[in-house]
C-alpha positions in Angstrom: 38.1 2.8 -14.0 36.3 0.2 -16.1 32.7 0.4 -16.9 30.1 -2.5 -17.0 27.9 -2.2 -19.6 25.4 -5.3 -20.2 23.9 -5.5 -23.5 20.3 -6.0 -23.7 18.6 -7.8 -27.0 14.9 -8.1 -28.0 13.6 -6.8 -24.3 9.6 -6.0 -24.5 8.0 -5.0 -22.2 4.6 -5.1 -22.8 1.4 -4.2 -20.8 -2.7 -3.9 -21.5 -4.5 -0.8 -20.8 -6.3 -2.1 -17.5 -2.7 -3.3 -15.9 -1.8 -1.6 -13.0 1.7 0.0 -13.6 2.2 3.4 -12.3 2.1 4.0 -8.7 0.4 7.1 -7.1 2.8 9.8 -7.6 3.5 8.9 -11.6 -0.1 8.5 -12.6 -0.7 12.1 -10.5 1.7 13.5 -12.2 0.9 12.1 -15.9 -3.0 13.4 -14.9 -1.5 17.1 -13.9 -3.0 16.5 -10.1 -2.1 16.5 -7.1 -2.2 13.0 -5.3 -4.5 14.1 -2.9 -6.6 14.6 -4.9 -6.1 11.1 -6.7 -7.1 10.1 -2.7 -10.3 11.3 -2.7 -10.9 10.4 -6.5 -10.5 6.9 -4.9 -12.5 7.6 -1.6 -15.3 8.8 -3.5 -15.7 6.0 -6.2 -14.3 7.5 -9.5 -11.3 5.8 -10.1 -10.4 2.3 -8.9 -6.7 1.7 -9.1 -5.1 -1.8 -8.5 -3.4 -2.6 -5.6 0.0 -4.5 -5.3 0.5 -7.0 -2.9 2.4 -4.6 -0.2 -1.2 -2.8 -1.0 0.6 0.3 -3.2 -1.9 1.7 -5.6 -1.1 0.9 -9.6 -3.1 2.9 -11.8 -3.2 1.9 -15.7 -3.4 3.8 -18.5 -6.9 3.4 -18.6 -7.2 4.9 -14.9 -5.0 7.8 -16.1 -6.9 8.5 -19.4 -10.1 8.4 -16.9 -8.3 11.0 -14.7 -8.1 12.9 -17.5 -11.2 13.0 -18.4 -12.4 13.8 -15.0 -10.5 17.1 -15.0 -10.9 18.1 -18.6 -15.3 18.2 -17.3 -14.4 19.7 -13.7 -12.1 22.9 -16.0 -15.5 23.1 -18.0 -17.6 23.7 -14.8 -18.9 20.4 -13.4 -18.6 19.2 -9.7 -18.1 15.7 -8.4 -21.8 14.7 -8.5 -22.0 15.8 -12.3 -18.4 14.1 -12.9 -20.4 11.1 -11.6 -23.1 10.9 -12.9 -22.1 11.7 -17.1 -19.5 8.7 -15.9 -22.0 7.0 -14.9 -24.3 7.3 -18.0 -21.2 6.5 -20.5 -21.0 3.5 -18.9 -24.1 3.1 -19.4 -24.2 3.9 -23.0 -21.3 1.2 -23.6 -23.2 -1.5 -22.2 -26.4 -0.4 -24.4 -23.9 -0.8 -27.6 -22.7 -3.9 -26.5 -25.8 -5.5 -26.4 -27.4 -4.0 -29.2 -24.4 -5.5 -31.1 -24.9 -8.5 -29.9 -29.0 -8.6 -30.8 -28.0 -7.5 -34.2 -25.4 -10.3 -34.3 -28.6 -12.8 -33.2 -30.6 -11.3 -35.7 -28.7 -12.2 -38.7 -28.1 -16.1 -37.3 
C-alpha cells in the first residue's frame, strides 16, 4: 500500500497571548481543572474567554496563565471573593504604572 506524505516548508503558525485558541477542555486541562469549574470561573466574572462564531469558548494563553494564577491563590487559602478582589487590585496596580509612566514621559517633554 502506498503512502501519501505531503511535505510542508516554512509553515508558522503564529498567535498573540490574548488570541483565543484552545477550546474548553484543552485550556481545563493545561490549568489542571476541571471544566466545570472553568464554567463558573466564567459565570462569576474571573475569566473571559473568546467566543467563536458557532459560540465555542477559546481561551488564550493569557486566560490560561490567569487560571493559573487563580488556583495557585485558592491552594494557599483564598475563596472566590479574595481571588477577586487581589485580581481586582492588580489590575489596578497596572493601570497606576501605566499612567505614571506616561506623566513621567510628559514630564521630561
Amino acid at each position: 500500500m502506498a503512502t501519501y506524505r505531503r511535505q510542508v516548508t516554512n509553515v508558522k503558525a503564529t498567535f498573540d497571548d490574548e488570541q483565543g485558541v484552545f477550546m474548553i477542555s484543552v485550556a481545563a486541562e493545561l490549568a489542571e481543572m476541571h471544566p466545570q469549574t472553568l464554567r463558573m470561573y466564567e459565570t462569576r466574572g474571573l475569566i473571559a474567554p473568546k467566543r467563536s462564531p458557532k459560540n465555542t469558548r477559546l481561551y488564550s494563553r493569557r486566560d490560561v496563565e490567569r487560571l493559573r494564577r487563580i488556583q495557585e491563590m485558592t491552594a494557599q487559602g483564598l475563596n472566590l471573593v479574595g481571588v477577586e478582589t487581589v485580581l481586582a487590585l492588580e489590575e489596578q496596580v497596572e493601570k497606576l504604572k501605566a499612567r505614571v509612566a506616561e506623566l513621567e514621559g510628559r514630564k521630561r517633554i
